[in-house]
C-alpha positions as CSV (number, residue, x, y, z in Angstrom):
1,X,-18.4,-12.4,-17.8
2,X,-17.2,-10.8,-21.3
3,X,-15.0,-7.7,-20.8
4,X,-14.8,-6.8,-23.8
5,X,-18.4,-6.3,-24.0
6,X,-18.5,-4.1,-21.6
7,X,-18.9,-0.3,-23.1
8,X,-19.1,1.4,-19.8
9,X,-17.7,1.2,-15.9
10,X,-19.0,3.0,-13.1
11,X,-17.3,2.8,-9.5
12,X,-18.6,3.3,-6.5
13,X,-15.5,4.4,-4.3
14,X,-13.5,5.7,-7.4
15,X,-11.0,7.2,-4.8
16,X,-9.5,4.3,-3.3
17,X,-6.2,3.4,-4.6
18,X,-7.6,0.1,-5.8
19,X,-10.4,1.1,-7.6
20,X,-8.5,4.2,-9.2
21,X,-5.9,1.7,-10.5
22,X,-8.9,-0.5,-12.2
23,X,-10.7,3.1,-13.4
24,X,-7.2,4.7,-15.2
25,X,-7.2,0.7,-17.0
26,X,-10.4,0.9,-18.6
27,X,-10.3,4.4,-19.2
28,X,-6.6,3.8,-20.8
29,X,-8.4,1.0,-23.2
30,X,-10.9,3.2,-24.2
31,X,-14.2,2.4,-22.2
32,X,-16.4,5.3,-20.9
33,X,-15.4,6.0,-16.8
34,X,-17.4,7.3,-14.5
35,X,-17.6,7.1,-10.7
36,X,-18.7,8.3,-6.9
37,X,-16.3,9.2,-4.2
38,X,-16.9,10.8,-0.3
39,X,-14.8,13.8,-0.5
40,X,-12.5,14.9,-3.3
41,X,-8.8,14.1,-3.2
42,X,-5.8,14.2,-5.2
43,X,-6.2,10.8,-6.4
44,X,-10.3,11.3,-7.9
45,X,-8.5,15.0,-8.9
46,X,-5.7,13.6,-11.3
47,X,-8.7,10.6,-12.4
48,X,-10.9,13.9,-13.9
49,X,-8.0,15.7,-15.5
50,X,-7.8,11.9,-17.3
51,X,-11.2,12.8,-18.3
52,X,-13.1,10.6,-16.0
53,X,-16.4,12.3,-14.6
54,X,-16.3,12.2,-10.7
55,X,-18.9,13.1,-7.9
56,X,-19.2,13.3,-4.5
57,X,-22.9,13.3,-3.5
58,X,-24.4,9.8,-2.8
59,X,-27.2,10.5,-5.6
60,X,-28.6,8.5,-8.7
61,X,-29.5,12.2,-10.1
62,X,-25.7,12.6,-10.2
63,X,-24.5,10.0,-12.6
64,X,-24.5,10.5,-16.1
65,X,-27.4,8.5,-18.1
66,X,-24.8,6.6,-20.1
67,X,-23.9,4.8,-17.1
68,X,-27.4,3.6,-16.3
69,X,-28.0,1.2,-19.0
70,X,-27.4,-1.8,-17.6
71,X,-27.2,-4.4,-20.5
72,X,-23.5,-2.8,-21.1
73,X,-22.6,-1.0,-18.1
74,X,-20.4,-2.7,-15.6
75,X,-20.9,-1.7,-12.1
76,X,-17.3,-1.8,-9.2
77,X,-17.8,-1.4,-5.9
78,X,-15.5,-1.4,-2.8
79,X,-16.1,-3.2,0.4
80,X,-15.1,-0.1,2.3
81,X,-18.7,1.5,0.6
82,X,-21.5,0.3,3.2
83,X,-24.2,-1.5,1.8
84,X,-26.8,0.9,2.3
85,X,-25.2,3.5,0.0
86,X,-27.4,5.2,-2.2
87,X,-26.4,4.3,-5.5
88,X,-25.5,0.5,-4.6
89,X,-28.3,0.3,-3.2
90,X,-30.0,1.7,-6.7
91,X,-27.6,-0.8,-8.8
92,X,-28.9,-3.9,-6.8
93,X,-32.4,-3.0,-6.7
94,X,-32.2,-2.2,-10.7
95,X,-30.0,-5.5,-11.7
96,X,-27.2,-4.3,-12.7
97,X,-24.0,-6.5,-12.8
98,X,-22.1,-5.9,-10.0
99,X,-18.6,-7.0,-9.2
100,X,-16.5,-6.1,-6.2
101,X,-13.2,-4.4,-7.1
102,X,-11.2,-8.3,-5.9
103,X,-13.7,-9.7,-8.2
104,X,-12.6,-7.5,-11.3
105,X,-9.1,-7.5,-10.7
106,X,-9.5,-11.4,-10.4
107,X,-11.2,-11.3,-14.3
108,X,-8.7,-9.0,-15.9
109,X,-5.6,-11.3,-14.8
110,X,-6.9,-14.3,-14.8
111,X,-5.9,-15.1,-18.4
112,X,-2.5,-13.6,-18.1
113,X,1.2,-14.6,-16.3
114,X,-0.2,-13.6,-13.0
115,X,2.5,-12.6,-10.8
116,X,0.8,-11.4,-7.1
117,X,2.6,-9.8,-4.0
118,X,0.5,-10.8,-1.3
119,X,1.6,-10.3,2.8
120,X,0.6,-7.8,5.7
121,X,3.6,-5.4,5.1
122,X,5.6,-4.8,2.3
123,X,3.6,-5.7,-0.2
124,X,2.8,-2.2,-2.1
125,X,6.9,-1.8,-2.2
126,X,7.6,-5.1,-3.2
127,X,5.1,-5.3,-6.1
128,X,5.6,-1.3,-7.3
129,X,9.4,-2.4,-7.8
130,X,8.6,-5.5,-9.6
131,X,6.2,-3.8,-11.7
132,X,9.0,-1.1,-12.4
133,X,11.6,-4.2,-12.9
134,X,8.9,-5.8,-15.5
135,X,8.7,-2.6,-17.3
136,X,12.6,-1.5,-17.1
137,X,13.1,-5.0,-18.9
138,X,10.4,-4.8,-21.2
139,X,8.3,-8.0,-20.5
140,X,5.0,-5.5,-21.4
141,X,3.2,-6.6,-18.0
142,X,0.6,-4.4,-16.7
143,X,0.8,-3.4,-12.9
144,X,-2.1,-3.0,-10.9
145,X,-0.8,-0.9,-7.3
146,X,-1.4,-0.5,-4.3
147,X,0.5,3.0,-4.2
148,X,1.6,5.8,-6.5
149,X,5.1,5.3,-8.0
150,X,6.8,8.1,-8.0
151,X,8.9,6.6,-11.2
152,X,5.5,6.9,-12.9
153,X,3.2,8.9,-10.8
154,X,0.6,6.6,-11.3
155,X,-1.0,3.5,-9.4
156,X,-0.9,2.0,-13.0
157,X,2.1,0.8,-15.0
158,X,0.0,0.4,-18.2
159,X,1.3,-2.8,-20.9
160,X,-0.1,-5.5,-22.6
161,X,-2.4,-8.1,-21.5
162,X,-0.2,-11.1,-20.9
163,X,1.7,-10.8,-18.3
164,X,0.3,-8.7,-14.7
165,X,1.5,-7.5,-11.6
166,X,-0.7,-7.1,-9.0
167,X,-1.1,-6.2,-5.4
168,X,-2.9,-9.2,-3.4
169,X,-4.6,-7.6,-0.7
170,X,-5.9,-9.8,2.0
171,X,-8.3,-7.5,3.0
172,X,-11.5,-8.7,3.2
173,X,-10.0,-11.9,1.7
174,X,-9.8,-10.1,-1.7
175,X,-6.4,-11.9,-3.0
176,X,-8.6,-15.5,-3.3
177,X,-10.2,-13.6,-6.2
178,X,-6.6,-14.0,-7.9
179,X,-5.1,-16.9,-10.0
180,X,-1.4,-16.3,-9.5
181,X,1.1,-17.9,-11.7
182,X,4.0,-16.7,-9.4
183,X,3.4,-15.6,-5.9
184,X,5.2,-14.1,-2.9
185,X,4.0,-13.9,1.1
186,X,5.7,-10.7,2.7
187,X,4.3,-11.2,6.3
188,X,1.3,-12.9,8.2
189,X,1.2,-10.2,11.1
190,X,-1.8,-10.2,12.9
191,X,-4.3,-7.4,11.2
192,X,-7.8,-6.2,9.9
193,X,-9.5,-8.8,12.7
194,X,-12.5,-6.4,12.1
195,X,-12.5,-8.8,8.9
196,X,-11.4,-12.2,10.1
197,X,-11.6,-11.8,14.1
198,X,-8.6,-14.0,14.7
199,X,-4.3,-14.0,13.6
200,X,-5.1,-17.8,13.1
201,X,-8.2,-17.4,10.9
202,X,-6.0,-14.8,9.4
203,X,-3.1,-17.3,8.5
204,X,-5.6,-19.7,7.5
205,X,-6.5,-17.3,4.5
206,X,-3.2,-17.1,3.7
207,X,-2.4,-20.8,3.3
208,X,-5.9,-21.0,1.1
209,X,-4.1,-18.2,-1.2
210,X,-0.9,-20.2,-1.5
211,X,-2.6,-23.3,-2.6
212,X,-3.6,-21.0,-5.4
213,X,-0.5,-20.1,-6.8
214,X,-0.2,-22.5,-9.7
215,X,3.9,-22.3,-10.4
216,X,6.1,-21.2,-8.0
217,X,5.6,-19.6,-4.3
218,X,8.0,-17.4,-3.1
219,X,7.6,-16.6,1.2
220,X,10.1,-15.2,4.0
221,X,11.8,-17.6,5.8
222,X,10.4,-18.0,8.6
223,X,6.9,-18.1,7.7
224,X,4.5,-21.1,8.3
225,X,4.2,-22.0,4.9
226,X,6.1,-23.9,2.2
227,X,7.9,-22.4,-0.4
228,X,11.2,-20.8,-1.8
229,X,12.2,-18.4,0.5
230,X,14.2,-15.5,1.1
231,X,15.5,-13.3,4.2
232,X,18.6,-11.3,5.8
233,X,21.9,-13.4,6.7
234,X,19.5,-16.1,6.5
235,X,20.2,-20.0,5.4
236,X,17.5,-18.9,2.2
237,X,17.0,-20.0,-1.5
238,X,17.5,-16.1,-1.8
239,X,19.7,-14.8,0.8
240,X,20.7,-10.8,1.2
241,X,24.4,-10.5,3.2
242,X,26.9,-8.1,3.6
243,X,24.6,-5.2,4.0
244,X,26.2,-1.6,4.1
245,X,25.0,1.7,3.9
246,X,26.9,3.6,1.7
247,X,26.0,7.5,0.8
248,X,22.8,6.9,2.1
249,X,22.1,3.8,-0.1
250,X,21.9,0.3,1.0
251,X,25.0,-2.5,-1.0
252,X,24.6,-5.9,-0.3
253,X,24.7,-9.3,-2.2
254,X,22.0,-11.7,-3.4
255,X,23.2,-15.5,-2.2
256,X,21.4,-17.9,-4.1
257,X,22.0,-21.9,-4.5
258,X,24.3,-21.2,-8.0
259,X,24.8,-17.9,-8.0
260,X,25.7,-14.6,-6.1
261,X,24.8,-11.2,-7.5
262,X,27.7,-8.8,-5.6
263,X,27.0,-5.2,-4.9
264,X,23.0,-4.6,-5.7
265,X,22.2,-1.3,-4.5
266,X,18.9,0.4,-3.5
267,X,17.9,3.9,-2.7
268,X,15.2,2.9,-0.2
269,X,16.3,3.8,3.8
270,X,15.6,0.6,6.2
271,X,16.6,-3.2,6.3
272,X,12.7,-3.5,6.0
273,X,13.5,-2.2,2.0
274,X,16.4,-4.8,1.6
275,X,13.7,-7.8,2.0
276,X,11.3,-6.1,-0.4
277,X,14.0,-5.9,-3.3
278,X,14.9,-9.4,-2.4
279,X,11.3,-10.5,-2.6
280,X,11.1,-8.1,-6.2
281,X,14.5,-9.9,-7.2
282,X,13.2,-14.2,-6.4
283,X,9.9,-13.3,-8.3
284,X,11.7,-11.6,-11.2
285,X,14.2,-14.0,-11.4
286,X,11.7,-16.8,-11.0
287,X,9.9,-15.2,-14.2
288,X,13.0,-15.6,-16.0
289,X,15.0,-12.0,-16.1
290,X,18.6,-12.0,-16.0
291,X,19.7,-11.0,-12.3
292,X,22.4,-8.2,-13.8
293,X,18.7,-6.8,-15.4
294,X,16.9,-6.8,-12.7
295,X,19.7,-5.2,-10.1
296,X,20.2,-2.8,-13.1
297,X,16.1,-1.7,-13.0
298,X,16.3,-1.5,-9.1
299,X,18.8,1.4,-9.8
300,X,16.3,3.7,-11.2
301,X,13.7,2.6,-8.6
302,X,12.4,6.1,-7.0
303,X,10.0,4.6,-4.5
304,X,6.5,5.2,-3.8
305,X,4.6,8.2,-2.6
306,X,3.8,8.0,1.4
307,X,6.8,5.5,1.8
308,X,9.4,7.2,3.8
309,X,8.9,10.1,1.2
310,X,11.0,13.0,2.0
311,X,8.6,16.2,2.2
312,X,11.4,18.3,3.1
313,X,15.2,17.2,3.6
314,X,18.0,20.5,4.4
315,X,20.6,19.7,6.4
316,X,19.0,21.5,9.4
317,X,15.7,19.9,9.1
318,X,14.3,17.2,7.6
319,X,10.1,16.1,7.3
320,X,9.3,12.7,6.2
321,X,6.3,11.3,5.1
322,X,4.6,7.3,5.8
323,X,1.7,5.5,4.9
324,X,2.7,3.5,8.5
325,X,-0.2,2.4,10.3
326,X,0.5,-0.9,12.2
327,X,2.6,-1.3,14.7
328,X,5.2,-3.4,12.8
329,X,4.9,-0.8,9.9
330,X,5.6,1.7,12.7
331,X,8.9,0.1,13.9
332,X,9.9,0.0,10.5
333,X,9.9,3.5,10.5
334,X,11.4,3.9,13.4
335,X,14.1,1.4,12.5
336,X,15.3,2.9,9.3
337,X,15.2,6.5,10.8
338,X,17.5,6.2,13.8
339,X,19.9,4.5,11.3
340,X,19.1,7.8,8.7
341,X,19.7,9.8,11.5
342,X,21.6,8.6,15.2
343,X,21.6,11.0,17.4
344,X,18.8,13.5,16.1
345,X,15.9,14.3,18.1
346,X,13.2,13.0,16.3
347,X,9.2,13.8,16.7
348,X,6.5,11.9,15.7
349,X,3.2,13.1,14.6
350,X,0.4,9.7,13.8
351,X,-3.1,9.4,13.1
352,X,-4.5,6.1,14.2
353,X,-6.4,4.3,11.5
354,X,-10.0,2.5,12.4
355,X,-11.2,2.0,16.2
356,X,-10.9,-1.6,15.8
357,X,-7.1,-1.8,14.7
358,X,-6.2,0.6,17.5
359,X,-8.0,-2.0,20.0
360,X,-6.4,-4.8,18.9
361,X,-3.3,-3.2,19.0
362,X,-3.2,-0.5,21.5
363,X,0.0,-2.1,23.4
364,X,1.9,-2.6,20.4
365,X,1.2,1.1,19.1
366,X,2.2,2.4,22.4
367,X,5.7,0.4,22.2
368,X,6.3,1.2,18.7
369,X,5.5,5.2,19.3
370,X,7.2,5.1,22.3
371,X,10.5,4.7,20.5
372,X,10.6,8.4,19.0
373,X,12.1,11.6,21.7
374,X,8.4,13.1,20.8
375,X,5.1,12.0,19.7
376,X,2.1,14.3,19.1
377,X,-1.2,11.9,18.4
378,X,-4.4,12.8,16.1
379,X,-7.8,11.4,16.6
380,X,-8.4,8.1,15.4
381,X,-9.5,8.2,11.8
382,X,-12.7,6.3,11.4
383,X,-12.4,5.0,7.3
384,X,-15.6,3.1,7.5
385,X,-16.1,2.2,11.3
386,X,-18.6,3.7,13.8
387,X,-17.0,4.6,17.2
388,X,-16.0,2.2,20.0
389,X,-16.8,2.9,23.6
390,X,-13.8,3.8,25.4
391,X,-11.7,3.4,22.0
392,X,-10.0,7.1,21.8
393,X,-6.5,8.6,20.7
394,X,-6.5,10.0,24.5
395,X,-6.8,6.5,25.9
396,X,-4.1,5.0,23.3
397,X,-2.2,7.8,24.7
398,X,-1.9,7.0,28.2
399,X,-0.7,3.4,27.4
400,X,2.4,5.3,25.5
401,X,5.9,5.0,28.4
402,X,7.4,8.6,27.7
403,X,7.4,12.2,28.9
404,X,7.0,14.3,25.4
405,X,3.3,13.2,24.4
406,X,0.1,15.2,23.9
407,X,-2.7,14.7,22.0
408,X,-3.6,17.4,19.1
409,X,-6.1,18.4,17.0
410,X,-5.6,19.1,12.8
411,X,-6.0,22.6,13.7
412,X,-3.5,23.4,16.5
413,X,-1.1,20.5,15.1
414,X,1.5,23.1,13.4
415,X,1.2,25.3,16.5
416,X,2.5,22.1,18.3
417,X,5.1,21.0,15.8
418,X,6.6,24.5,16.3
419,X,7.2,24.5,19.8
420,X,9.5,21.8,19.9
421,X,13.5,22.2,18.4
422,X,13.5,18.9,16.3
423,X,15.4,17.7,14.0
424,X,13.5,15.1,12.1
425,X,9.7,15.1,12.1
426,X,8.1,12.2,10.9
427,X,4.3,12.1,10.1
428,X,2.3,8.8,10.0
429,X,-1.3,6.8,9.0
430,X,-3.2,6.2,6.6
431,X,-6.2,8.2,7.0
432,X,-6.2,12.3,5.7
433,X,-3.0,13.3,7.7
434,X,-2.2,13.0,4.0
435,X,-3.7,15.9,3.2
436,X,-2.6,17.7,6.2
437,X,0.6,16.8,5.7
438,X,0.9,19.3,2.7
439,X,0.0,22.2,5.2
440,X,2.3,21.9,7.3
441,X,4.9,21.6,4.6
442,X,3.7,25.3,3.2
443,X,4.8,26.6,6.2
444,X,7.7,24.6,7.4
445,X,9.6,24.8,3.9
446,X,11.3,28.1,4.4
């Protein structure tokens, strides 16, 4: 398929953070956006004030007509859409071309230095700060995200067209739509086996990805597949040591086969952090930018939004913000809080993501949430599942080994947050605790 003949996109599931990177590209090159999303967020609200035309009702008399020509207009779609939306369903019927978002990301690289963080966790870290590296050391790459950068408030570090970095999502096996010139594998954990119903067949997937990365492949030691590696006080073609914490902000060293880089410093909290620079560093450096460059870009790395983001931070009280919702992801978070903060009494407040990920994980969640002095628990957020029998917050709750636990509703949740003297409160998942989380902060930031 021809991009460039393509005079119009529309999206169905403009909201995701996916999609909205793809819709602020096209939009950004000057071809007409348009697109459907559930509910409104602040995501679909900062894609109209670009002066893209949203909606939110699952209706053909809703979209514009110049999106219903289909000899030139392009149609994206999300897996997380179900096939028997509306408008899909309309697209399809009518013969539209239709590309999932994978698909399209695939097509827009494919011509270019594709450089593609791939991995379970870490990924949407790792591949903002390379995309902020790229950009700090003016290589003109385009970075497609799987967060919002608070360096650029955007999901979208817009540059030329031939070099990208992109997010490889495994996700409904999205990343083998890529072509990646340089590659790096984060993690393998066990998720999404809604999608691929085992870790092994999970793993497989990855191993089919890595046979696609046509120069260099860059995993963490450790993992089950071949490459140049990298890890913490580890025998690594990339090897972080001598890790301190100093004013708040993580110093180590970068050991490589030739070379060590002394003193790199990042202002991200947890070791988990360390091994995303030092993946952001080996596939930077593998590129070809100087290491003093790229340890010099890492300086004015902010972070990303939703990534142990600080919401409030006094010296009384402090309210931090996660996108965590795994249990690894969880520990994380756990992890590089005690270190913030020893010997603060710290609450947690999560909201499960998808029936089926609590399931398969229900003792894992319960160990990881277990390690906080409180824990209040939402309902599970359903995303695009149906309930499972027997799968509820109240039963993840009983699995959980500790005596300050109850489970809340949205609309009591501050009532319950107030009753306990804590220090450091900590808010988790992926679903709309998002949103709530911006209530609570009215109220707490006094």
């Amino acid at each position: 398929m021809n991009l460039n003949q393509v005079h119009s996109v529309y999206f169905v599931g403009i909201g995701g953070i996916g999609m909205s990177a793809l819709a602020r590209y096209f939009n950004a090159n000057n071809v007409a956006v348009a697109g459907y999303d559930r509910v409104e967020t602040e995501l679909t609200k900062k894609l109209v004030e670009a002066g893209i035309s949203v909606h939110y009702i699952d209706d053909i008399s809703e979209i514009n007509a110049d999106f219903l020509d289909k000899e030139h207009c392009l149609v994206v779609y999300t897996p997380a859409v179900s096939e028997g939306h509306k408008e899909l369903v309309y697209f399809k019927k009518e013969g539209f071309t239709i590309l999932k978002r994978a698909a399209l990301l695939g097509l827009i690289t494919k011509e270019s230095i594709c450089l593609a963080v791939a991995g379970t966790h870490g990924k949407t870290t790792t591949s903002t700060m390379l995309g902020h590296v790229m950009e700090v050391c003016n290589t003109n790459a385009t970075s497609f995200l799987g967060g919002i950068s608070e360096n650029y408030h955007s999901n979208l570090i817009l540059g030329g067209t031939e070099v990208s970095v992109v997010e490889a999502d495994e996700f409904d096996r999205s990343f083998l739509h890529l072509s990646p010139n340089i590659a790096c594998i984060t993690s393998m954990d066990a998720d999404h086996l809604d999608i691929y119903g085992s870790g092994e067949a999970l793993e497989a997937t990855f191993k089919q990805f890595a046979d696609k990365v046509s120069q260099v492949l860059i995993v963490k030691k450790g993992l089950p597949i071949s490459g140049l590696t990298y890890g913490i006080e580890e025998d690594a073609d990339y090897s972080a040591r001598n890790i301190k914490v100093i004013d708040g902000k993580y110093q180590f060293d970068i050991v490589m086969s030739d070379a060590t880089v002394r003193d790199v410093q990042i202002d991200l909290p947890g070791r988990h952090n360390v091994l995303n620079s030092l993946a952001a560093f080996a596939m930077a450096h593998q590129y070809g930018i100087a290491p003093k460059d790229i340890v010099n870009a890492f300086l004015s790395f902010k972070g990303i939004e939703r990534r142990f983001t600080y919401k409030i931070k006094r010296d009384d009280f402090v309210l931090i913000d996660d996108y965590a919702h795994h249990p690894t992801e969880i520990n994380a978070v756990a992890d590089a809080v005690r270190e913030m903060y020893p010997n603060k009494t710290i609450m947690a407040v999560f909201q499960p993501h998808l029936f089926s990920r609590t399931k398969d994980f229900s003792d894992d969640f319960a160990q990881a949430l277990a390690r906080f002095d409180h824990l209040l628990l939402l309902d599970i957020y359903p995303a695009r599942e149906l309930p499972m029998e027997g799968i509820t917050s109240e039963w993840l709750l009983h699995k959980v080994c500790m005596e300050s636990k109850k489970l809340v509703n949205k609309e009591n949740l501050l009532a319950e947050i107030q009753k306990e003297a804590v220090d450091v409160l900590v808010m988790m998942g992926a679903g709309d605790i998002s949103v709530t989380i911006n209530k609570v902060v009215k109220v707490l930031n006094v």
